[in-house]
C-alpha positions as CSV (number, residue, x, y, z in Angstrom):
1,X,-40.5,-10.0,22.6
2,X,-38.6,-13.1,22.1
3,X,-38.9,-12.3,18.1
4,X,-37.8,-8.9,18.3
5,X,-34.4,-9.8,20.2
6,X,-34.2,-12.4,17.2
7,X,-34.8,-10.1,14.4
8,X,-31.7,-7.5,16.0
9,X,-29.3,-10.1,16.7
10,X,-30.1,-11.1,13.1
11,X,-29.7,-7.3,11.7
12,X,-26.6,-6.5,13.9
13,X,-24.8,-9.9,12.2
14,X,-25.9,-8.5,9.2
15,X,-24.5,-5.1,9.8
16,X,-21.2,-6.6,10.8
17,X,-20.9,-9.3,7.6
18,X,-21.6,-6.0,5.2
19,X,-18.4,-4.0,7.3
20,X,-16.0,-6.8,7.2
21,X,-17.2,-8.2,3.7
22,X,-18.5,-5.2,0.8
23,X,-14.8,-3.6,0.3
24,X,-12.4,-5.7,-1.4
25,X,-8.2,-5.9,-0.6
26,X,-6.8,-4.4,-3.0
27,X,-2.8,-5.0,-3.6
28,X,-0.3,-2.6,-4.1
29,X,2.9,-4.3,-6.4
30,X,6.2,-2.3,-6.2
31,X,9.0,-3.8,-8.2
32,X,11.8,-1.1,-9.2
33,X,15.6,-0.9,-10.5
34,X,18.4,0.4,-7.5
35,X,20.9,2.0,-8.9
36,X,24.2,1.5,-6.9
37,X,22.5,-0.5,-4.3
38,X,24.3,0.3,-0.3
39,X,25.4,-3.4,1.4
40,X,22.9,-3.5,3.9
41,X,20.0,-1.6,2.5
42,X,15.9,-2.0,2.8
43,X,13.5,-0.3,0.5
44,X,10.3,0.6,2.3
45,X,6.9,0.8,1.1
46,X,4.3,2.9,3.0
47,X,0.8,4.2,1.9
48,X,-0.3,7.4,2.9
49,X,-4.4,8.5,2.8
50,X,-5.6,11.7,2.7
51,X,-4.8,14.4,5.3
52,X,-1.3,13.0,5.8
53,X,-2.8,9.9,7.6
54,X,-0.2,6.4,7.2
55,X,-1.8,3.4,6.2
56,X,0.1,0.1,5.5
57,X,3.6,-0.5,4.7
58,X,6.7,-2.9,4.3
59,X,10.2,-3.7,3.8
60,X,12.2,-5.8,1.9
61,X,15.9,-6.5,2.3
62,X,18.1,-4.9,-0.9
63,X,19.5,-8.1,-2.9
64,X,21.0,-7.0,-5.6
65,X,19.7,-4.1,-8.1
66,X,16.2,-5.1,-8.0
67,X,13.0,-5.0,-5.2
68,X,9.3,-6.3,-6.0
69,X,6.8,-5.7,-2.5
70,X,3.4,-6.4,-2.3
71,X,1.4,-4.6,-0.2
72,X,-2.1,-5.5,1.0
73,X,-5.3,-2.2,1.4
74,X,-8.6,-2.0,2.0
75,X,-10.2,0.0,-0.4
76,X,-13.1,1.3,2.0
77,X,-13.1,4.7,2.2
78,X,-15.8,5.9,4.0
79,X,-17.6,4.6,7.4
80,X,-20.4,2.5,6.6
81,X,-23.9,3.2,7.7
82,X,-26.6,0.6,9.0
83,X,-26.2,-2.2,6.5
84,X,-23.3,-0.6,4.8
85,X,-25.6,1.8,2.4
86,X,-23.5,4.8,2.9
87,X,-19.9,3.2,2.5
88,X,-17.6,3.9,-0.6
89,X,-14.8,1.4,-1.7
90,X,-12.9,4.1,-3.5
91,X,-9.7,4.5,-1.0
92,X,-6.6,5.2,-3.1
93,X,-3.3,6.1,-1.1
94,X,-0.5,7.7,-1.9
95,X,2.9,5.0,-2.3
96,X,5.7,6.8,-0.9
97,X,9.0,4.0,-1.5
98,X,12.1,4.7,0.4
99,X,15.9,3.1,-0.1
100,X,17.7,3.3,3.1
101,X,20.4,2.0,5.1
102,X,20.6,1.9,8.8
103,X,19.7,6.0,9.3
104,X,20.7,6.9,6.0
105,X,18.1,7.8,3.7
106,X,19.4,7.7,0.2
107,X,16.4,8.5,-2.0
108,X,12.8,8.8,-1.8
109,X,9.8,8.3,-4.5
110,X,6.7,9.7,-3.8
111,X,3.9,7.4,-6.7
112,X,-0.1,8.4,-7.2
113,X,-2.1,5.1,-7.3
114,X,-4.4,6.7,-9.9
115,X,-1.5,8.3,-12.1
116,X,1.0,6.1,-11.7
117,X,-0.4,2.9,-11.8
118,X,-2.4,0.5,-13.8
119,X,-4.6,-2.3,-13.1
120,X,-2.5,-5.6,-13.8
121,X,-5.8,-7.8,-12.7
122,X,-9.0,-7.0,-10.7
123,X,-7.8,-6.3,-7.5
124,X,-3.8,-5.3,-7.9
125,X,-2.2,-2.3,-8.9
126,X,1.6,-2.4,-11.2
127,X,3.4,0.4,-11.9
128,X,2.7,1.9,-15.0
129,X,6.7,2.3,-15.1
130,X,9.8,0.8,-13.2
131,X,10.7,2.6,-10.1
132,X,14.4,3.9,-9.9
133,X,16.0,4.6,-6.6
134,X,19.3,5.7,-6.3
135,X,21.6,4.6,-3.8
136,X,24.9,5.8,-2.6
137,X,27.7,7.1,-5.1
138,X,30.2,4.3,-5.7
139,X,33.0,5.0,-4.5
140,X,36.3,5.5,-7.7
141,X,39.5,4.6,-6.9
142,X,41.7,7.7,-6.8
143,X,44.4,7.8,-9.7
């Protein structure tokens, strides 16, 4: 009896080190131009999965007319099973980057991490291109 409880505490730990551990964290670089940048702007980064679900995102602060973000997924895409036979590490969002400032949205770019990217090392994705947003007109003096 004893060795029985033993052997499923020892399966269930297992179970748990294959969940947390057989999917790697893949990284998600976003580095762009801003063409007329607005004063107080963000850009936002946010990863969207299949079936419209969100995934991770974040902001950085607009200094000047460039951005770089880095942003951390897990590339699990399916449940695993006992022992983790049945899970796939294939997960590839959507990267839908956003210039804004305050409630102003000023542009949008919606990426494919399979098209638009490349590998830039094992486990991080660059854009296979620059990203450029475009912010608000600037404003010419009137003559």
């Amino acid at each position: 009896m004893i060795a029985a409880k033993v052997l499923a505490q020892f399966l269930c730990i297992c179970a748990i080190s294959s969940i947390a551990f057989s999917c790697s964290v893949d990284v998600v670089m976003v580095s762009g131009r801003i063409d007329h940048p607005p004063a107080k702007g963000l850009v936002r980064v946010q990863l969207v999965y299949p079936k419209q679900k969100l995934g991770e995102s974040g902001d950085v602060t607009v200094d000047g007319e460039s951005f770089r973000i880095q942003i951390p997924f897990l590339t699990q895409s399916r449940a695993p099973g006992l022992l983790g036979i049945r899970e796939k590490c294939d997960r590839k969002p959507e990267i839908v980057v956003t210039l804004i400032e305050a409630d102003q949205e000023y542009d949008r770019v919606s990426l494919d991490l399979a098209k638009d990217f490349k590998m830039a090392d094992p486990s991080a994705y660059a854009p296979r291109s620059k990203i450029l947003l475009h912010g608000p007109p600037s404003m010419s003096p009137i003559r």
